[in-house]
C-alpha positions as CSV (number, residue, x, y, z in Angstrom):
1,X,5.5,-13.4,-42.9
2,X,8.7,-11.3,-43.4
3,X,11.8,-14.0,-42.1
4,X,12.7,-12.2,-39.1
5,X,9.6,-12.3,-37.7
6,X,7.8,-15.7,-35.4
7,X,4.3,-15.6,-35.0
8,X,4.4,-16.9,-31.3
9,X,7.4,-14.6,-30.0
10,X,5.8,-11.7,-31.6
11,X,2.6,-12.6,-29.5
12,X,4.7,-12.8,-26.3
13,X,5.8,-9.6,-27.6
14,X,2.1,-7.7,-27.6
15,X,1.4,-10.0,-24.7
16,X,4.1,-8.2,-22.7
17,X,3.6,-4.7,-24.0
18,X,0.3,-5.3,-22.8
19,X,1.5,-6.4,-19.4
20,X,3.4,-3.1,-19.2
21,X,0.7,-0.9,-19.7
22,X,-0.8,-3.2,-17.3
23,X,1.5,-2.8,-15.0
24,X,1.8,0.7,-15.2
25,X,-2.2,0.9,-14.8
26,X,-2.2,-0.5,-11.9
27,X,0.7,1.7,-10.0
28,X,-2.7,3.7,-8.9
29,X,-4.2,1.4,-7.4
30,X,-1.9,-1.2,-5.5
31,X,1.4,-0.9,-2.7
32,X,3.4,0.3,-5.8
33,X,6.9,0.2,-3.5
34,X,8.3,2.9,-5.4
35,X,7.1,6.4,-6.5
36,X,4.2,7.3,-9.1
37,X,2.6,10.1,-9.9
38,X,-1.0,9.7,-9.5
39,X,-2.4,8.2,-5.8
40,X,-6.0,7.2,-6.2
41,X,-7.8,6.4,-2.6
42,X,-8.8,3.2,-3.5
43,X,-6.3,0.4,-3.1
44,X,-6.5,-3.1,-4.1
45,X,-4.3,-4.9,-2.0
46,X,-3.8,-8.0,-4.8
47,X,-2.1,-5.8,-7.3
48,X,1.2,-6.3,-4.9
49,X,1.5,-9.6,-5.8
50,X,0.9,-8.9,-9.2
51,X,3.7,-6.3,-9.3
52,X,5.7,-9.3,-7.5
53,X,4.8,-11.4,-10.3
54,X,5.4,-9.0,-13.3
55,X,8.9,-7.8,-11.6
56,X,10.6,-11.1,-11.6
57,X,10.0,-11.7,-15.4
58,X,8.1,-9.3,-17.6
59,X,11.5,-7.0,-17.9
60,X,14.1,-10.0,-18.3
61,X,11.7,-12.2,-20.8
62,X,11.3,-8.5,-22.9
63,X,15.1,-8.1,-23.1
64,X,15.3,-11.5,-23.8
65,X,13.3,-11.4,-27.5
66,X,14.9,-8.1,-27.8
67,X,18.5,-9.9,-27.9
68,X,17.1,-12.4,-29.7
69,X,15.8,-9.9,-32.6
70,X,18.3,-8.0,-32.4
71,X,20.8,-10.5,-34.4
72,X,18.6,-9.9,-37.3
73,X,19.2,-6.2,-37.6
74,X,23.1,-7.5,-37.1
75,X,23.8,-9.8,-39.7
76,X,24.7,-8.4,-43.1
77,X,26.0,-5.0,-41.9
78,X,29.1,-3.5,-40.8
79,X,29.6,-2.8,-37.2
80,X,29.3,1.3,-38.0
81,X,25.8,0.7,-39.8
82,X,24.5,-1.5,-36.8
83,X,25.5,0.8,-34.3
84,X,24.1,3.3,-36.8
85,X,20.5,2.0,-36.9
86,X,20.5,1.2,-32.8
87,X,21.6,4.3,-32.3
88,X,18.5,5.6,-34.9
89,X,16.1,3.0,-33.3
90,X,16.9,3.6,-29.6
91,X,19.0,7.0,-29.2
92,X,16.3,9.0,-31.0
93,X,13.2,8.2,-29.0
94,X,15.6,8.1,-25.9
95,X,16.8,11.9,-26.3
96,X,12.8,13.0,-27.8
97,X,11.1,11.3,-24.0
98,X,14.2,12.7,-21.5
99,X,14.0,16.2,-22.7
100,X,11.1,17.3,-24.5
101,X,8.8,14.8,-22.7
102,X,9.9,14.4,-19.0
103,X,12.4,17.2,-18.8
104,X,9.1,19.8,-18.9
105,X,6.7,17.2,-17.4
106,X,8.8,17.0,-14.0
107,X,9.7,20.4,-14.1
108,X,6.5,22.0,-14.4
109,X,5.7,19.5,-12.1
110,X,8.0,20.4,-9.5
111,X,8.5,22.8,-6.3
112,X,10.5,25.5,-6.9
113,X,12.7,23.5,-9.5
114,X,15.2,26.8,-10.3
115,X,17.8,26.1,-12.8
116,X,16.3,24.1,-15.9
117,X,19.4,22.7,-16.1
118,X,20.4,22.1,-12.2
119,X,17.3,20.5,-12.2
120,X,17.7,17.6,-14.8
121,X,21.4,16.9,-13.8
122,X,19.8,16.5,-10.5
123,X,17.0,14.3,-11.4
124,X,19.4,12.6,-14.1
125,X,22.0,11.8,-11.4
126,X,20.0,11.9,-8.0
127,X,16.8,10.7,-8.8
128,X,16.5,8.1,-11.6
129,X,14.8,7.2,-13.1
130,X,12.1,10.2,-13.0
131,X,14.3,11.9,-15.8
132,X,14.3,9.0,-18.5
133,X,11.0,7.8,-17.2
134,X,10.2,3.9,-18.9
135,X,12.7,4.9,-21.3
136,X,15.2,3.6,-18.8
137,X,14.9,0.0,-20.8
138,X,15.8,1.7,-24.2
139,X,18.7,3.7,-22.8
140,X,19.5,-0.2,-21.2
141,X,19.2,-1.7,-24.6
142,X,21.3,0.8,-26.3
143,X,24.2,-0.1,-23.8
144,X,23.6,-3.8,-24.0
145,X,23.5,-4.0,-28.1
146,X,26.8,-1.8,-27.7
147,X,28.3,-4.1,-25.0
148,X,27.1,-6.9,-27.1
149,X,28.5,-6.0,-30.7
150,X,32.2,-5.1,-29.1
151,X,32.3,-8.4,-26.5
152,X,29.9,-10.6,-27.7
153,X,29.1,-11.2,-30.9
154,X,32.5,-13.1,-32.6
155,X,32.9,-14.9,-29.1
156,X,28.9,-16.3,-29.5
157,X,29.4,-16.7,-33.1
158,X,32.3,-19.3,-32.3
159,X,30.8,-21.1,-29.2
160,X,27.6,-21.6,-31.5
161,X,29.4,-23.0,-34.0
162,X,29.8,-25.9,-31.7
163,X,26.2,-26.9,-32.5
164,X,25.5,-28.0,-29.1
165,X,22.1,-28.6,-27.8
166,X,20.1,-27.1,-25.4
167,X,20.2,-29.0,-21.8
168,X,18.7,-28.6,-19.0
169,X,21.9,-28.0,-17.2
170,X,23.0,-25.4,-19.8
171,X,19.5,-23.8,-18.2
172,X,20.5,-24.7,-14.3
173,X,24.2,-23.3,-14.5
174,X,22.8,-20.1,-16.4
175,X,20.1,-19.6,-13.5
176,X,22.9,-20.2,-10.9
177,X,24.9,-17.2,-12.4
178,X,22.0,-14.9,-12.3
179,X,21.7,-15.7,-8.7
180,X,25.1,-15.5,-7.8
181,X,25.3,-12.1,-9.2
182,X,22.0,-10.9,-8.3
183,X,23.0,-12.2,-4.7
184,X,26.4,-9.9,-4.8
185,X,24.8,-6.8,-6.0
186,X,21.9,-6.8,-3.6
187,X,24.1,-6.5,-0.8
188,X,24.4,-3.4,-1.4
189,X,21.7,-2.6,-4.1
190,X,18.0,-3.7,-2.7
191,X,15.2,-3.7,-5.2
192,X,13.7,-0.2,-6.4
193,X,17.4,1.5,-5.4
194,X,18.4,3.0,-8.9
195,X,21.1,5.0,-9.6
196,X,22.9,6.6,-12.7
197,X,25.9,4.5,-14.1
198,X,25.9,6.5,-17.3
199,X,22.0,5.4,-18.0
200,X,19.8,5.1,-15.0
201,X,19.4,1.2,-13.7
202,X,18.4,-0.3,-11.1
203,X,21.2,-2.2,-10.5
204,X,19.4,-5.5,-8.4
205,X,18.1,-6.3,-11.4
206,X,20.9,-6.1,-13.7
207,X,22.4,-9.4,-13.6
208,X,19.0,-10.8,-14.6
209,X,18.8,-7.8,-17.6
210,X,21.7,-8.3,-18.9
211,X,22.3,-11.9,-19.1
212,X,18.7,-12.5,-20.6
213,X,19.8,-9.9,-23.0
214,X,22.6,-12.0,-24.2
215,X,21.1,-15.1,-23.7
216,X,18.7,-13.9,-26.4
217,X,21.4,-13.2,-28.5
218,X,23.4,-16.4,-28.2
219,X,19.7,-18.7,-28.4
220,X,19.7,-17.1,-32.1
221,X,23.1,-17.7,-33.3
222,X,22.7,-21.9,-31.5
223,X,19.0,-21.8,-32.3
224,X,18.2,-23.0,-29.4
225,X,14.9,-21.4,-29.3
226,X,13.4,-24.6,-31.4
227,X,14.5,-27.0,-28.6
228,X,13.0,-25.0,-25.8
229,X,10.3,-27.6,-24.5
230,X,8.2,-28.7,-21.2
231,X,11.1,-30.7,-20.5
232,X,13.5,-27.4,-20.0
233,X,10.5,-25.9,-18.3
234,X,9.4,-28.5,-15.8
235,X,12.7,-28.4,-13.0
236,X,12.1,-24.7,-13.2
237,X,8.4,-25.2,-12.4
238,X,9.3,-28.2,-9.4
239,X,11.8,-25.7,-8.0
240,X,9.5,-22.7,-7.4
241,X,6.9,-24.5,-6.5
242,X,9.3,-26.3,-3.5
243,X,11.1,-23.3,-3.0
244,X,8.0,-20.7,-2.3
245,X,6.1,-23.2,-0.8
246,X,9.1,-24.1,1.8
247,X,10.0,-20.6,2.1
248,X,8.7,-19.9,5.6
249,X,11.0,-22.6,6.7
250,X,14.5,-21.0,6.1
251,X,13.9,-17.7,4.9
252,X,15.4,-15.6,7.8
253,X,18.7,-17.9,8.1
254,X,21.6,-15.9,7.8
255,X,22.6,-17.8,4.7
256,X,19.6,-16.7,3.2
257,X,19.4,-12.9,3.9
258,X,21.3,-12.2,0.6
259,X,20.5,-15.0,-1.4
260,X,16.8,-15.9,-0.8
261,X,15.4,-13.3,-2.9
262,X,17.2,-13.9,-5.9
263,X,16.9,-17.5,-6.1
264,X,13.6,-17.3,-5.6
265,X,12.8,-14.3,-8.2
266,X,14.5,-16.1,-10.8
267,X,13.1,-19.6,-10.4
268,X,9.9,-17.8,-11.0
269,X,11.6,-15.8,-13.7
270,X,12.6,-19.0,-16.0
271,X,10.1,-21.2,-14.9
272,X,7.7,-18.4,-16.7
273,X,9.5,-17.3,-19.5
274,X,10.2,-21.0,-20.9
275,X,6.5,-21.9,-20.4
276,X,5.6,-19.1,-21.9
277,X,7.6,-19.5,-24.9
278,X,7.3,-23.5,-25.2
279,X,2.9,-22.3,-25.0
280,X,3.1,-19.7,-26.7
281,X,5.1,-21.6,-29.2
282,X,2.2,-24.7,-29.4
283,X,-0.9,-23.3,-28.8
284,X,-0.6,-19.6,-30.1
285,X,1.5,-19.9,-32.9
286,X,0.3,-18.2,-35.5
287,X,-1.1,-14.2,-36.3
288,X,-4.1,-12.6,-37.4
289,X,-4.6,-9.1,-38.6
290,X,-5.0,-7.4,-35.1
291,X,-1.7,-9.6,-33.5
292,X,-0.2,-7.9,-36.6
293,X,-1.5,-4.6,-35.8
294,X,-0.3,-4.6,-31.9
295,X,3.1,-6.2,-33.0
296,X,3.9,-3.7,-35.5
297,X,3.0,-1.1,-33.0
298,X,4.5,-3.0,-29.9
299,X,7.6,-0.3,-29.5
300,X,5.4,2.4,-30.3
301,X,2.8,2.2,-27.9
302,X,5.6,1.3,-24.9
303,X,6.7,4.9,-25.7
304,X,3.8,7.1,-25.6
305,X,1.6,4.7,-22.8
306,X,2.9,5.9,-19.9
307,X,1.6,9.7,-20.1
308,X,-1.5,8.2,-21.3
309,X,-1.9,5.8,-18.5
310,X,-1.2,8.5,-16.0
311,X,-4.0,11.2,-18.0
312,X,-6.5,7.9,-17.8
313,X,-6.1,7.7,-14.0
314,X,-6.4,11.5,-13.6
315,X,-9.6,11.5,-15.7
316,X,-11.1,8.5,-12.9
317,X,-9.5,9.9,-10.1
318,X,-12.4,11.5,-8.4
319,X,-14.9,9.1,-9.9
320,X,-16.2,6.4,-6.6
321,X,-15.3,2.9,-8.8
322,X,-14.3,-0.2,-7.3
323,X,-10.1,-0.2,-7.6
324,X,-10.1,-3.2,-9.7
325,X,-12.6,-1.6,-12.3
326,X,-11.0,1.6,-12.3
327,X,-7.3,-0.7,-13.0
328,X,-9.2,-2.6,-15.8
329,X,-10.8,0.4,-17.8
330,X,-7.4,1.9,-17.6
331,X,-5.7,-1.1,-18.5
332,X,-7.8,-1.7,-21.7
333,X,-8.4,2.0,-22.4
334,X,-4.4,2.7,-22.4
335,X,-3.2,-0.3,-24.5
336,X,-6.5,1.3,-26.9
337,X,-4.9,4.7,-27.2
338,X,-1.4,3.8,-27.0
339,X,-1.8,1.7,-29.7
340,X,-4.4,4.5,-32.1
341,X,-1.5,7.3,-31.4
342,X,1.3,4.8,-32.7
343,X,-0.5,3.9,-35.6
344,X,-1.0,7.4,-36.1
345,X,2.4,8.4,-35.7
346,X,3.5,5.5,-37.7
347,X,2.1,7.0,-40.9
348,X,4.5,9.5,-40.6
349,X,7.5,8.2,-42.5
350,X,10.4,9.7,-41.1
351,X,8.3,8.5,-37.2
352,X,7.8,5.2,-38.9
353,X,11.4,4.1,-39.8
354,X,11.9,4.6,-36.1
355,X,9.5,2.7,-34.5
């Protein structure tokens, strides 16, 4: 195995690419909360607590490992060669999906849309994030390696140098910040409000994004990631389980109006992303030739999935299936395809040097 790459992160890896599509699939099918394309009839009311579920940690977990990978493409180049190679990487599938991907896709799609241009300032500016689509988290990770590489990176490099290791209350206070932030910005900002602050975001989750993102970064240059265990896992665990079970007792409060929501989303949020790295880590780590295959092709297929995903539900629209089947055949059908038109695309040199 190449040195930059850890059999159990890259299975969290497929195993959230997978979720994604998953999550996607489902938009069909379940009280979405936000807008989606295709509306099928047949609802499964369970999926809302799976979209709960998947919201408070599939995203942040995701730009975790991506922080945490990303100080291997860092380390023996220049700052112009890094920026280089995200802008490569990121910018290039970025501009492909906004204009020659969504741009047509909404606007054929739309009533009376006029202007080709009016329109996609206005759905850039107005409506995010239908003009970048799920491309939103690459135009996200473009400004965070940015933000990272001019704040960051000889500040993280210095504070790891300490060779400190990894408490719990390292964990606690890091959990209190997202909180505190995440409390502050949804005062104003509830979850599913986007809007464009250069990229599209959805500002009520940015604190959680963003500090994940770095976290990743700095776990790399302390190596912390070794030291993650049950023990760093199991307040995380106590405290969600107290908090969501106690919930119904001072939920409502004034006090907890703005900051209920956030504790309790990223409780859940660490309390499964460290299990799931600390498992991951002792039972699943090690590869096999079709981990290999969905890892290679775990960027890939989060590109192309989504107009896949919504074709797939099309296709079973009409047809009188149970919602859960038609959400697993297009679950297992889409992560299928995805991944046969990456590997496709990937044999394309110039395609594969991208993704």
């Amino acid at each position: 195995m190449k040195p930059n790459r850890i059999a159990y992160i890259d299975n969290i890896k497929v195993f959230l690419t997978c979720l994604v599509v998953a999550h996607h699939a489902a938009q069909a099918y379940g009280p979405t909360g936000g807008v989606w394309v295709v509306d099928d009839p047949f609802k499964a009311q369970w999926l809302g607590k799976f979209f709960f579920v998947n919201a408070s940690y599939m995203m942040g977990l995701y730009f975790f490992i991506s922080g945490y990978f990303m100080v291997f493409s860092i380390r023996n180049k220049t700052a112009t060669i890094f920026l280089k190679d995200r802008l490569k990487r990121l910018g290039i599938p970025l501009l492909f999906f906004t204009f020659l991907v969504f741009l047509p896709f909404n606007y054929l799609g739309a009533d009376k849309p006029g202007n080709l241009v009016s329109f996609f300032l206005d759905t850039y500016f107005n409506k995010p994030p239908i003009a970048t689509g799920h491309l939103w988290f690459v135009a996200s990770l473009l400004v965070y390696s940015i933000f990272y590489l001019v704040c960051c990176h000889k500040l993280f490099l210095k504070w790891a140098s300490g060779n400190r290791s990894l408490k719990v209350l390292h964990l606690l206070v890091f959990a209190a910040i997202i909180i505190l932030f995440g409390a502050v910005i949804r005062t104003w900002y509830p979850i599913d409000a986007w809007r464009t602050w250069v990229i599209p975001i959805e500002p009520a989750h940015l604190p959680q994004y963003l500090l994940l993102f770095l976290a990743g970064t700095y776990f790399h240059h302390a190596n912390w990631l070794i030291e993650l265990s049950w023990k760093h896992a199991l307040p995380f665990i106590v405290l969600t389980v107290i908090g969501y079970s106690t919930s119904s007792y001072w939920i409502g409060s004034a006090f907890s109006q703005w900051i209920s929501e956030p504790l309790l989303e990223t409780l859940l949020c660490l309390s499964i992303s460290i299990s799931l790295m600390v498992g991951f880590r002792q039972g699943f780590n090690q590869s096999n030739s079709l981990m290999k295959l969905l890892s290679d092709n775990a960027y890939g297929i989060y590109l192309v999935h989504l107009l896949l995903v919504i074709a797939l539900q099309i296709v079973v629209l009409d047809l009188n299936w149970n919602p859960n089947l038609k959400f697993i055949v297009v679950t297992v059908v889409g992560i299928g395809s995805s991944l046969l038109v990456s590997h496709l695309l990937r044999k394309i040199p110039a395609v594969k040097r991208i993704i």
